[in-house]
SERO-4910 file (N, C-alpha, C, O; in steps of 0.05 Angstrom, whole numbers):
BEGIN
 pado doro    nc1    nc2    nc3   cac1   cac2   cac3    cc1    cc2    cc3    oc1    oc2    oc3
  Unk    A     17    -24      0      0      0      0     18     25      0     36     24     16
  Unk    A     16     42    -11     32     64    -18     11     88    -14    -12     90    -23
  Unk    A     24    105      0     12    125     14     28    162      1     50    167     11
  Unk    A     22    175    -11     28    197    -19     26    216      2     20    208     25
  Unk    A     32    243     -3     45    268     15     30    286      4      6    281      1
  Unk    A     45    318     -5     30    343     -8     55    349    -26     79    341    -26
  Unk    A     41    365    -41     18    374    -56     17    357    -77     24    363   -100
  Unk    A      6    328    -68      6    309    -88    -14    297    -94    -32    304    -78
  Unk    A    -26    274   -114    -36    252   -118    -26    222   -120     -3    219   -110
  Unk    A    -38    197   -131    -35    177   -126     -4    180   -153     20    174   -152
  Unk    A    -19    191   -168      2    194   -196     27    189   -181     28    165   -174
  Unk    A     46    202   -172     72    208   -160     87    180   -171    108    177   -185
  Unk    A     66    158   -159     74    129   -157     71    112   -178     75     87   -179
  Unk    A     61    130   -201     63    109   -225    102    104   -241    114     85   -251
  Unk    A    104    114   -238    137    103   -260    143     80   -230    147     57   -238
  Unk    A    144     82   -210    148     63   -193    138     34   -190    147     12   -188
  Unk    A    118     44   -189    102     19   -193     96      5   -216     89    -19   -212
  Unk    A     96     14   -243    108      7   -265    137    -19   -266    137    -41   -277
  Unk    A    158     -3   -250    178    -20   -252    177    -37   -233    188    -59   -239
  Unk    A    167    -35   -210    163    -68   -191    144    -87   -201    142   -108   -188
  Unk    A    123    -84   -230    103   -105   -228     99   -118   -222    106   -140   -229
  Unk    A     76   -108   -193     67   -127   -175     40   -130   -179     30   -111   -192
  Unk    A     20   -153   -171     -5   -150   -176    -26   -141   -156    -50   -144   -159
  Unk    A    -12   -127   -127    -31   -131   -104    -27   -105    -93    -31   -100    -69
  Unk    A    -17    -86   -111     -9    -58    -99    -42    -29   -101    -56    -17   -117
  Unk    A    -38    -31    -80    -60    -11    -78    -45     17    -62    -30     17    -43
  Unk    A    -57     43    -84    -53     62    -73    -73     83    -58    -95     87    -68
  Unk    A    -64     95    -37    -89    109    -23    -82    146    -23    -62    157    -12
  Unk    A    -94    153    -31    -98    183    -29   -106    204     -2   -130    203      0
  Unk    A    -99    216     12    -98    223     48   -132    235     20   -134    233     -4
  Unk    A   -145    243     35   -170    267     36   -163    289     36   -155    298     57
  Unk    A   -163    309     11   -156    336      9   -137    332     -8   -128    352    -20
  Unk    A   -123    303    -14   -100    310    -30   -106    293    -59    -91    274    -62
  Unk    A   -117    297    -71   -128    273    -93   -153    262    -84   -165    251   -103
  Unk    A   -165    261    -63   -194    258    -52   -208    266    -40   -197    279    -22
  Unk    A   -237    267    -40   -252    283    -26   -252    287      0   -245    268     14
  Unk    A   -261    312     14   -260    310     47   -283    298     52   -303    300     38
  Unk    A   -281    281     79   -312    279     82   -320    295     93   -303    311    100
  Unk    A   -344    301    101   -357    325    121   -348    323    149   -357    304    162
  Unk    A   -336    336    158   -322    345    182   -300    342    190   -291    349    212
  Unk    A   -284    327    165   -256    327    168   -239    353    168   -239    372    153
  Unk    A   -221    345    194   -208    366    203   -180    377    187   -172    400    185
  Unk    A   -164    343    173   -149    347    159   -123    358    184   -103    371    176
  Unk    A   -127    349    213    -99    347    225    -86    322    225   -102    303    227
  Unk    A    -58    314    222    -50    292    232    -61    277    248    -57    253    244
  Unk    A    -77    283    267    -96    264    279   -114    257    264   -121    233    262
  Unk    A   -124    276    252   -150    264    233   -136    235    207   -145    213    202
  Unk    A   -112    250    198   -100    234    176    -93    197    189    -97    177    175
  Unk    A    -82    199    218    -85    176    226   -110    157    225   -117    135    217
  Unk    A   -120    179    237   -153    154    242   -161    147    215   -177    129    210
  Unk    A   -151    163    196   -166    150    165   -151    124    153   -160    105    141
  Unk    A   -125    131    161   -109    106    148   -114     82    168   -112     58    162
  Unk    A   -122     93    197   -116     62    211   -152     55    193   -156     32    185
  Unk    A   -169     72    190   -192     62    180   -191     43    150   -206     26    140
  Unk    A   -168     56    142   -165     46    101   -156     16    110   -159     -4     95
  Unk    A   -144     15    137   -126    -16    147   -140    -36    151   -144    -59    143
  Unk    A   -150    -19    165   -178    -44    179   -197    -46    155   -218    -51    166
  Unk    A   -201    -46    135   -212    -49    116   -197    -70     98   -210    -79     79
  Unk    A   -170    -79    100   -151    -97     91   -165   -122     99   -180   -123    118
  Unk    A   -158   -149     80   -151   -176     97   -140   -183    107   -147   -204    119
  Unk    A   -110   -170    111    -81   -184    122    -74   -156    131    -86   -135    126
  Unk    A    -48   -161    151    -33   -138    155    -21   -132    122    -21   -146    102
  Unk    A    -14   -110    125     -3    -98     96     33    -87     95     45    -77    114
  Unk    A     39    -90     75     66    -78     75     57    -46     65     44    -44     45
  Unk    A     65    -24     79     62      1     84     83     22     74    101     25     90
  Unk    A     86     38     47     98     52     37     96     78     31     84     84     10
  Unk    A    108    104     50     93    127     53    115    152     47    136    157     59
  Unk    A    104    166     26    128    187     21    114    214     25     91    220     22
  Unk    A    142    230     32    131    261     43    103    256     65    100    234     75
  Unk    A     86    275     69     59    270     80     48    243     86     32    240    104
  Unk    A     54    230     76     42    203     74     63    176     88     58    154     96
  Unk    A     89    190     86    114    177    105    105    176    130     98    155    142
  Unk    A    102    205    143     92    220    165     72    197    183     74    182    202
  Unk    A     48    205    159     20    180    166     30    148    174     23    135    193
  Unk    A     50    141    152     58    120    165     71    107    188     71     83    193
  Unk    A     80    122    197    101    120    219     77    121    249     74    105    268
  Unk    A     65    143    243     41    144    265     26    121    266     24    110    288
  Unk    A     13    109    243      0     85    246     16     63    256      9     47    273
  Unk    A     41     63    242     53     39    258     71     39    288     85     20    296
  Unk    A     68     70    304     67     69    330     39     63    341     41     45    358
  Unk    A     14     71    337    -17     63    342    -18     42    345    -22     31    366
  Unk    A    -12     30    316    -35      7    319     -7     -7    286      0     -4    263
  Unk    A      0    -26    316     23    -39    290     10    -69    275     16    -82    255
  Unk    A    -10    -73    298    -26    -94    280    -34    -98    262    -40   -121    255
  Unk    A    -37    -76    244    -49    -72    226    -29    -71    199    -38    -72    176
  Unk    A      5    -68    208     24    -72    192     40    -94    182     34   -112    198
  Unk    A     52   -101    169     76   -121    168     94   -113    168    109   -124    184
  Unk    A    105    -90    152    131    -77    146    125    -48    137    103    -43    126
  Unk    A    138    -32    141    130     -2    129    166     18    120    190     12    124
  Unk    A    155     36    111    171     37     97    175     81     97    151     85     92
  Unk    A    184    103     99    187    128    104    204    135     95    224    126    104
  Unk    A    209    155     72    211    180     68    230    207     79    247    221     68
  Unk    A    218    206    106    223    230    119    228    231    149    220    247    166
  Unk    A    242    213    151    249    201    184    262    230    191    250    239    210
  Unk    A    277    243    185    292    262    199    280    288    197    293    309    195
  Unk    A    252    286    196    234    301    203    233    303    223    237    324    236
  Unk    A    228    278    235    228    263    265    251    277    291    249    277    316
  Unk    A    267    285    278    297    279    294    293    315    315    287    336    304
  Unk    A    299    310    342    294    329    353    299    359    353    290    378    365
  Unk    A    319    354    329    331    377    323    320    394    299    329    416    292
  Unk    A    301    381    289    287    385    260    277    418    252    256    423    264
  Unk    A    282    430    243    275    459    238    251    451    208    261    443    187
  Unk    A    229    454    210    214    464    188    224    472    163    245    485    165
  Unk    A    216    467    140    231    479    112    214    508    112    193    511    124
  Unk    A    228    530     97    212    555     96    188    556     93    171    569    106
  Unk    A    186    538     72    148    540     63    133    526     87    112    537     93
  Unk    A    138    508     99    129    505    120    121    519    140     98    520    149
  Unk    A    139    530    148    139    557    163    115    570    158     98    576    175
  Unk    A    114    575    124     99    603    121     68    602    134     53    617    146
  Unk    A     68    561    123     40    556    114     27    557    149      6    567    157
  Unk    A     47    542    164     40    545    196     41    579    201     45    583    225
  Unk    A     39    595    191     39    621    205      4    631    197     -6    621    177
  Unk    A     -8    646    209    -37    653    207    -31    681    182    -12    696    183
  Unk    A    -43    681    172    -46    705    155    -28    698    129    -36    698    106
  Unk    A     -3    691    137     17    689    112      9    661    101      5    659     77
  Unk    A      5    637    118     -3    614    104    -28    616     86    -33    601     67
  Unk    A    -41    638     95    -69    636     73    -66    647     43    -71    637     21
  Unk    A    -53    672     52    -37    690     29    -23    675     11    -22    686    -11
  Unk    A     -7    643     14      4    634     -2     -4    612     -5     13    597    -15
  Unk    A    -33    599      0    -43    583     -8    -63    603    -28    -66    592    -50
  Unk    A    -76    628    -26    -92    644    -45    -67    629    -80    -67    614    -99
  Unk    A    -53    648    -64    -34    654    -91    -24    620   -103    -23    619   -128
  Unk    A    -19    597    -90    -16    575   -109    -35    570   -129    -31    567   -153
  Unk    A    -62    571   -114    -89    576   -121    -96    597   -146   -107    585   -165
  Unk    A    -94    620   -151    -84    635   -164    -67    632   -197    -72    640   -219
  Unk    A    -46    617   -185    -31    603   -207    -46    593   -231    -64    576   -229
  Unk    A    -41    601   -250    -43    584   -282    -38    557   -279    -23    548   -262
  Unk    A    -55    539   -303    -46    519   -293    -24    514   -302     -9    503   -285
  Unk    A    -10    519   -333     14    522   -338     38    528   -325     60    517   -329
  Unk    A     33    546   -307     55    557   -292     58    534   -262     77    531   -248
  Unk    A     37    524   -261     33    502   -238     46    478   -248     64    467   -236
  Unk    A     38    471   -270     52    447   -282     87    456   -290    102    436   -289
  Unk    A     94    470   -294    126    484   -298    137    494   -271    160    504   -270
  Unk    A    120    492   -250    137    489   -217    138    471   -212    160    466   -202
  Unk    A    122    451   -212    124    424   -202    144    403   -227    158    383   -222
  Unk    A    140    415   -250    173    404   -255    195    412   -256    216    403   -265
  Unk    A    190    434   -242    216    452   -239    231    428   -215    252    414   -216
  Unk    A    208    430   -192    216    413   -166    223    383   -168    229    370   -148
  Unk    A    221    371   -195    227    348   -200    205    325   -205    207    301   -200
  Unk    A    185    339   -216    162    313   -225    170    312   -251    187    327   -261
  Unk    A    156    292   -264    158    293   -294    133    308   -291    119    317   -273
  Unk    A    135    306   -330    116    328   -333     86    326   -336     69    344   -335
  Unk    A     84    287   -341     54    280   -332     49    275   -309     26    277   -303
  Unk    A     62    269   -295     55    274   -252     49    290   -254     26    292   -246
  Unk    A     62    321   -265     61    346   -251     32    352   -270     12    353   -256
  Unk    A     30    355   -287      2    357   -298    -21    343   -281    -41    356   -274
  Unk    A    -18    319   -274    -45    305   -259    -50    332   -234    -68    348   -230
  Unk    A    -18    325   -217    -16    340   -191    -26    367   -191    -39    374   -172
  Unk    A    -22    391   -218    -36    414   -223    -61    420   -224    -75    438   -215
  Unk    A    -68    394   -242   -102    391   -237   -119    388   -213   -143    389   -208
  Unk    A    -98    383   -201   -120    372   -178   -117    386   -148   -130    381   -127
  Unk    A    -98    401   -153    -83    432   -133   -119    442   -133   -134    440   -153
  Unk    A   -126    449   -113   -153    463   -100   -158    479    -79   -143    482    -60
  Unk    A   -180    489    -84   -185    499    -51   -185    473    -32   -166    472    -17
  Unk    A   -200    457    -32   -199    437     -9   -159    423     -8   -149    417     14
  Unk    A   -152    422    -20   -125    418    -19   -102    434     -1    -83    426     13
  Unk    A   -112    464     -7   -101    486      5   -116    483     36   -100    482     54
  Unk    A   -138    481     42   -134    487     69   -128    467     84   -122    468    108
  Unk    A   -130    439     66   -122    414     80    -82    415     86    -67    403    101
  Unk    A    -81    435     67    -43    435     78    -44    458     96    -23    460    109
  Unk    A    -61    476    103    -60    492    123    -68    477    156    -57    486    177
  Unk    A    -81    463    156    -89    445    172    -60    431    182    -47    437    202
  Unk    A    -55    416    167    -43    392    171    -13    408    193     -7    410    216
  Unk    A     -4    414    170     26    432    174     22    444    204     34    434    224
  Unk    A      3    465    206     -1    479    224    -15    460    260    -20    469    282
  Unk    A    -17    438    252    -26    411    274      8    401    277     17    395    299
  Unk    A     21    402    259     56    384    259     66    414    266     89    407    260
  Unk    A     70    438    271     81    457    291     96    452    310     85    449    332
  Unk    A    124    449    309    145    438    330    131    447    355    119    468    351
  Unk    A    130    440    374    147    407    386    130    380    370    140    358    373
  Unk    A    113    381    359     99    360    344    114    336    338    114    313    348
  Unk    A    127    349    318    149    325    311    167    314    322    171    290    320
  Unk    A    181    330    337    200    324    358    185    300    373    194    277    371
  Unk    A    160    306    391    150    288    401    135    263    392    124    249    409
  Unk    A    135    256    368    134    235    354    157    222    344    157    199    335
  Unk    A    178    240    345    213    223    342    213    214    379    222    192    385
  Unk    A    209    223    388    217    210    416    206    185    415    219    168    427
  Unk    A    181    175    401    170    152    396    173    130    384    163    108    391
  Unk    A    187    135    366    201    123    350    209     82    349    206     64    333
  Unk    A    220     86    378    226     61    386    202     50    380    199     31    363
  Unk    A    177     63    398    158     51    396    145     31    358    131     12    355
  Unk    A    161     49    337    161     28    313    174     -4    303    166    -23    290
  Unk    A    198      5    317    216    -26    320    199    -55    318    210    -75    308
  Unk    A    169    -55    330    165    -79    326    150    -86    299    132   -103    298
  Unk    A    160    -71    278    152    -79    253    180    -70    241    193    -49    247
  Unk    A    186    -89    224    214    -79    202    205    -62    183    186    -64    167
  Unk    A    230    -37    187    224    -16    172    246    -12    156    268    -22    158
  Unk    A    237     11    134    259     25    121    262     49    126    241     61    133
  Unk    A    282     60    125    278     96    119    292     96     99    315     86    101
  Unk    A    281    108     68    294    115     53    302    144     55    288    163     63
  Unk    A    328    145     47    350    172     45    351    181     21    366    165      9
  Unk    A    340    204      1    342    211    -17    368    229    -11    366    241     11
  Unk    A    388    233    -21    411    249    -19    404    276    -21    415    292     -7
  Unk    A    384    283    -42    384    314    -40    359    320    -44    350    336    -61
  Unk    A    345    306    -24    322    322    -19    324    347      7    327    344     32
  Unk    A    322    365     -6    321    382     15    296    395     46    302    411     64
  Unk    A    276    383     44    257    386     62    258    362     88    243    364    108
  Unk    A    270    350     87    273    321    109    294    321    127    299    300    140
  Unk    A    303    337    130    326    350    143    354    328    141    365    323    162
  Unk    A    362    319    125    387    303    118    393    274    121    374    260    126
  Unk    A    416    265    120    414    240    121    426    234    147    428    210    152
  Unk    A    434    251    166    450    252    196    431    249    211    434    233    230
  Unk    A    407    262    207    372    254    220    360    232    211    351    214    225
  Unk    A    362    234    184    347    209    178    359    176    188    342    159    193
  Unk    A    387    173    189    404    158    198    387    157    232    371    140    239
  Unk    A    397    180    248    384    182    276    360    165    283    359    147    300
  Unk    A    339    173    268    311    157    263    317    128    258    312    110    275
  Unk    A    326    124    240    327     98    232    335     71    262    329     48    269
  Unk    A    349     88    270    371     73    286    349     72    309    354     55    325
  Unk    A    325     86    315    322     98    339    289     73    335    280     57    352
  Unk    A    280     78    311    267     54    298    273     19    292    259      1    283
  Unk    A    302     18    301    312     -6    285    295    -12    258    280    -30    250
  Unk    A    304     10    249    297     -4    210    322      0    199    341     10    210
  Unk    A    321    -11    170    340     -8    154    337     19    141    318     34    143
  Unk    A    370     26    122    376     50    105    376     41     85    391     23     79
  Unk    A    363     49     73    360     60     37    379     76     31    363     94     33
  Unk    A    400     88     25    418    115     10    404    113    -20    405     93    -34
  Unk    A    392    138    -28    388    138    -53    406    173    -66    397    197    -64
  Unk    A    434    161    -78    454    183    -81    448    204   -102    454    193   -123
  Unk    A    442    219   -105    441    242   -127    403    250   -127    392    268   -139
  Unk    A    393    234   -114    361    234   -117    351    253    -96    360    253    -73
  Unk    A    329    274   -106    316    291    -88    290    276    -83    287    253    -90
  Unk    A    271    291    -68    245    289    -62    231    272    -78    221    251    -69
  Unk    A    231    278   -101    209    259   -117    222    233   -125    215    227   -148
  Unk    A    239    214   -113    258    191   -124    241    184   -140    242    192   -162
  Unk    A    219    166   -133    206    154   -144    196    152   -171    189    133   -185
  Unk    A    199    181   -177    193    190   -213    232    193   -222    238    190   -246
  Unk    A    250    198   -206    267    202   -221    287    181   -234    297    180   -256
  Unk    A    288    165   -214    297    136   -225    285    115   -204    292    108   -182
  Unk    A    260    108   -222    242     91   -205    252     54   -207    241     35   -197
  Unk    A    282     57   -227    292     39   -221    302     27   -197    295      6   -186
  Unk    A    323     45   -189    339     52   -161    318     47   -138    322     31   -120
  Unk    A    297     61   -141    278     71   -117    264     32   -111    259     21    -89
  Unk    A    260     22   -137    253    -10   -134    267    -24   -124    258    -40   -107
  Unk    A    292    -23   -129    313    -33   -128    309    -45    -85    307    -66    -72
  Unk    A    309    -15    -80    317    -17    -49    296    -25    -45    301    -39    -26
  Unk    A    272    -28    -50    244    -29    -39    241    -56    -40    227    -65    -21
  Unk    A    251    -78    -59    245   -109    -67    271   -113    -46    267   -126    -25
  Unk    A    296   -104    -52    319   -114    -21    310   -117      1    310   -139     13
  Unk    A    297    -87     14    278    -91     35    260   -119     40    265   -139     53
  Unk    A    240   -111     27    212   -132     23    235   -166     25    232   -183     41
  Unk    A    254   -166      5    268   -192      7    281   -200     30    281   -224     35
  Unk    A    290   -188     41    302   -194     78    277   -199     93    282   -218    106
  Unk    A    261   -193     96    235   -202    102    229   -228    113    217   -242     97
  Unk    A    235   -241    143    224   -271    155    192   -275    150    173   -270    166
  Unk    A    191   -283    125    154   -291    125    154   -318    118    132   -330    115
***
């Protein structure tokens, strides 16, 4: 099960999933980001938990759990909650986690009252052309970034005002202190080398260790691995899954 982030859709995961052809891969969309809200969703990290442990419990089996950006986040929480519901999982963004974690700018902005709205107006705002030529600026291809433009919204925008502004340090910090609490499912943290929003691979390493999961190094790869060489990005993901006592 593969779980997406912000400001994304399920798309992200097609060149990936392409190259593992598997037949049992299901992807899930958080609410607000490629799917609808339901009525009264809050769209905090809390809310985003209770939906995925709900998408779980809707499974036959525990599931192998694969979560990048936003959707890393979700995973890690579910599999401190409620690990029953896991076999193996898999993150993104462990050194988010790490106590020392400073927010990326835009983060910042979006957790601030007034300026976060101001720059969700203005994404909003955006052409879609010019939406689709940022998001490959940032490293999608150019049909991800097309789906992902389309589907950029108002309900999208306040669902990242929400979310961000619920993960407001000490947030994170206090869910890296938890960490251990993941150990009893085998994990990965993948390390994209130059993604810049995850705070490095000295955190992400920290996490890992603090989780007993395994490292992924993925060298020259930013944020979006998965579209950039969804070879590589398989590569570690079937190693993983293959060390695996089942």
């Amino acid at each position: 099960m593969f779980v997406h982030g912000n400001p994304e859709t399920a798309a992200i995961w097609g060149p990936l999933i392409e190259v593992l052809d598997l037949d049992d891969v299901v992807t899930l969309s958080p609410p607000g980001f490629g799917a609808p809200l339901p009525a009264g969703f809050g769209s905090t990290s809390d809310d985003y938990l209770a939906w995925l442990v709900n998408e779980l419990e809707r499974m036959p089996q525990p599931v192998d759990l694969v979560g990048h950006d936003w959707g890393g986040g979700h995973v890690i929480r579910v599999v401190i909650e409620r690990s029953d519901l896991v076999s193996s999982w898999v993150t993104d963004i462990a050194g988010c986690m790490a106590p020392d974690y400073v927010w990326h700018d835009m983060a910042r902005i979006w957790q601030t009252s007034g300026a976060g709205e101001e720059a969700v107006a203005a994404m909003l705002a955006t052409s879609l052309p010019d939406r689709v030529q940022m998001y490959e600026s940032l490293g999608m291809t150019a049909e991800v970034a097309l789906e992902v433009a389309r589907a950029t919204n108002e309900e999208m925008g306040n669902s990242i005002l929400a979310l961000y502004r619920s993960a407001a340090q000490p947030a994170m910090a206090q869910l890296g202190a938890r960490l251990s609490e993941a150990s009893g499912r085998p994990g990965l943290v993948v390390i994209p080398t130059e993604d810049p929003y995850t705070g490095g691979e000295d955190r992400a390493r920290w996490a890992a260790d603090r989780a007993g999961a395994q490292v992924a190094v993925l060298p020259g790869l930013g944020h979006w691995w998965m579209m950039q060489d969804p070879d590589v990005g398989a590569a570690a993901l079937r190693s993983f899954w293959s060390s695996l006592d089942r």
